[in-house]
N, C-alpha and C positions, 0 to 999 in steps of 0.2 A: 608242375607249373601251376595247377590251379592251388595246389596249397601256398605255394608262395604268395597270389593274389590274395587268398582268404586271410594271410597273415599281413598282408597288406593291408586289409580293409577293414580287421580287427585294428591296428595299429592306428589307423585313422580314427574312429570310431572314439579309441579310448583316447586321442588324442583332444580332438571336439570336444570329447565330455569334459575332459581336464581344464581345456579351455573356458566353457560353459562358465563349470563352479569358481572360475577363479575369475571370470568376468560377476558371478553371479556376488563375489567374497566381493570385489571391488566396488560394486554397485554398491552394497550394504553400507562399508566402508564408510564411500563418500555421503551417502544419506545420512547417517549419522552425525558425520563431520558437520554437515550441515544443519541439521539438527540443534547441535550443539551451539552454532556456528549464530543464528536467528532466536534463540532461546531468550537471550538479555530486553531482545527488541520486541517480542510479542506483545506486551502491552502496550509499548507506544504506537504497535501501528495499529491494534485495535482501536486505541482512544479517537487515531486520528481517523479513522474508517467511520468511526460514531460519528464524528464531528464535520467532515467532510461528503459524507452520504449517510445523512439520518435515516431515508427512509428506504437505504438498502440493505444486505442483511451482512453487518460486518464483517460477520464470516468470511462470506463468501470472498467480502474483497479482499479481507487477510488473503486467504486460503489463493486468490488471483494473482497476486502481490508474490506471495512464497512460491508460487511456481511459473512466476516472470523470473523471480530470484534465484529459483533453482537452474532455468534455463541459463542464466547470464553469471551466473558467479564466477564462472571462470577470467570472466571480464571487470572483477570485483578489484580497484587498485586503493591498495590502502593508504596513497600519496595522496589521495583526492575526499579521502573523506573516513571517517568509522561505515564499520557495518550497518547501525541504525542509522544513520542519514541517508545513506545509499538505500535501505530498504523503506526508509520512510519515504524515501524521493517515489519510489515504485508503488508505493502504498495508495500515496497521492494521485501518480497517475489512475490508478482500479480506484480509486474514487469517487474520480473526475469522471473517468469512463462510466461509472454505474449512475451517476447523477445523470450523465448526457443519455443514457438508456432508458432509462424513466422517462427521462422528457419525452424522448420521442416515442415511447410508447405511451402515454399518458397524449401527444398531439393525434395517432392513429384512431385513439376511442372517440367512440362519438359521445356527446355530451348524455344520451341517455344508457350510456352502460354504465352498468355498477364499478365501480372500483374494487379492486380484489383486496382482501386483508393485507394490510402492510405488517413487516414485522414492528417489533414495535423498537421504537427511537430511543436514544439517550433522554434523559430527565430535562426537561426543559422549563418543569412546575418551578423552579430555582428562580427564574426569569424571564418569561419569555419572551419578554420585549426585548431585552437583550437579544434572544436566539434570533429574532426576527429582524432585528437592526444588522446582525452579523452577516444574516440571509442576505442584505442589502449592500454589502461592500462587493466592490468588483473581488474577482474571482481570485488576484494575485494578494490584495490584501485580505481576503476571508484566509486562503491558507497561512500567511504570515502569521496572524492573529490565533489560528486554532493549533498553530505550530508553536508558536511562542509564550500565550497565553494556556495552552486548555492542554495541549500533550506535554510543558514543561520545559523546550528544548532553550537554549542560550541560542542570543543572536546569531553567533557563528555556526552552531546548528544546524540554523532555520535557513540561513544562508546556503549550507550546504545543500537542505534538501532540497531549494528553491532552486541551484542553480546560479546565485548571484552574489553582489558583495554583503558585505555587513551593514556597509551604509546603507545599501541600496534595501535590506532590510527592516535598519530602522529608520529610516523616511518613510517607508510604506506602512509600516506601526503607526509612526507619529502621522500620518496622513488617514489612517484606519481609523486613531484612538477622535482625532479632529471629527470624521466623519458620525461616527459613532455617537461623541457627544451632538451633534446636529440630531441627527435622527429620535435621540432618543429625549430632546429637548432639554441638555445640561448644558448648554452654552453659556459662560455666562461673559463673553467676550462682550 
């Protein structure tokens, strides 16, 4: 009787294990798949990480962004958009988030603490009145503009990773670009 159990619990054992490696082959798999899968999109969601949180360290918001993305890809429909809008879309969000994390860490310090080394920013010596006037647009036209203008997407796009129509895109360009010229005193309306 007890060698039947003992072959029992062998039996199991090499069972698990088999299971294990073939969850462990499956894992690998799908990494890869994915992998594969974000490959085309990594520089747009770096540019847009530059451009959306200069003073955070793009990496990292890539790197937030790809594992918001790894978590949800199963939820990935490719009725509603490409892979790079959808990952831009997420990008934007670890953006947004690392801008509003700053802030409020930057409102906890008091005015006589040092500020820590920031990493350093996209090149702004190009213009930076420009970077500064962009700074200045509300938040839906800043992304429209670094989406359309600076990471290269077409309006439909930028649509996609907004969330919104086409129109509703460029109204908010052409309401950006208005803004823009104000600010940066090219009016010549």
């Amino acid at each position: 009787m007890q060698r039947l159990e003992d072959a029992d619990s062998a039996d199991a054992a090499t069972t698990a294990d088999a299971a294990t490696t073939a969850d462990a082959a499956a894992i690998a798999e799908a990494r890869d798949s994915f992998a594969q899968w974000v490959r085309p999109s990594l520089l747009a969601m770096t540019r847009l990480a530059l451009r959306l949180a200069p003073d955070a360290d793009a990496q990292d918001v890539v790197q937030e962004a790809l594992t918001r993305g790894w978590l949800k890809w199963p939820q990935f429909d490719p009725e509603r958009g490409t892979p790079t809008t959808w990952l831009l879309t997420i990008t934007a969000d670890q953006a947004r988030a690392a801008r509003r994390t700053r802030r409020c860490r930057l409102r906890l310090m008091d005015d006589a603490t040092p500020l820590p080394d920031l990493p350093s920013a996209p090149d702004t010596a190009a213009d930076p009145d420009l970077e500064r006037a962009i700074r200045r647009l509300s938040e839906r036209q800043e992304v429209a503009v670094q989406l359309h203008y600076f990471v290269g997407l077409t309006v439909a796009e930028t649509a996609a990773v907004m969330g919104c129509s086409a129109g509703t895109v460029k109204s908010t360009l052409f309401d950006a670009r208005a803004k823009l010229r104000k600010l940066l005193g090219d009016d010549d309306d």
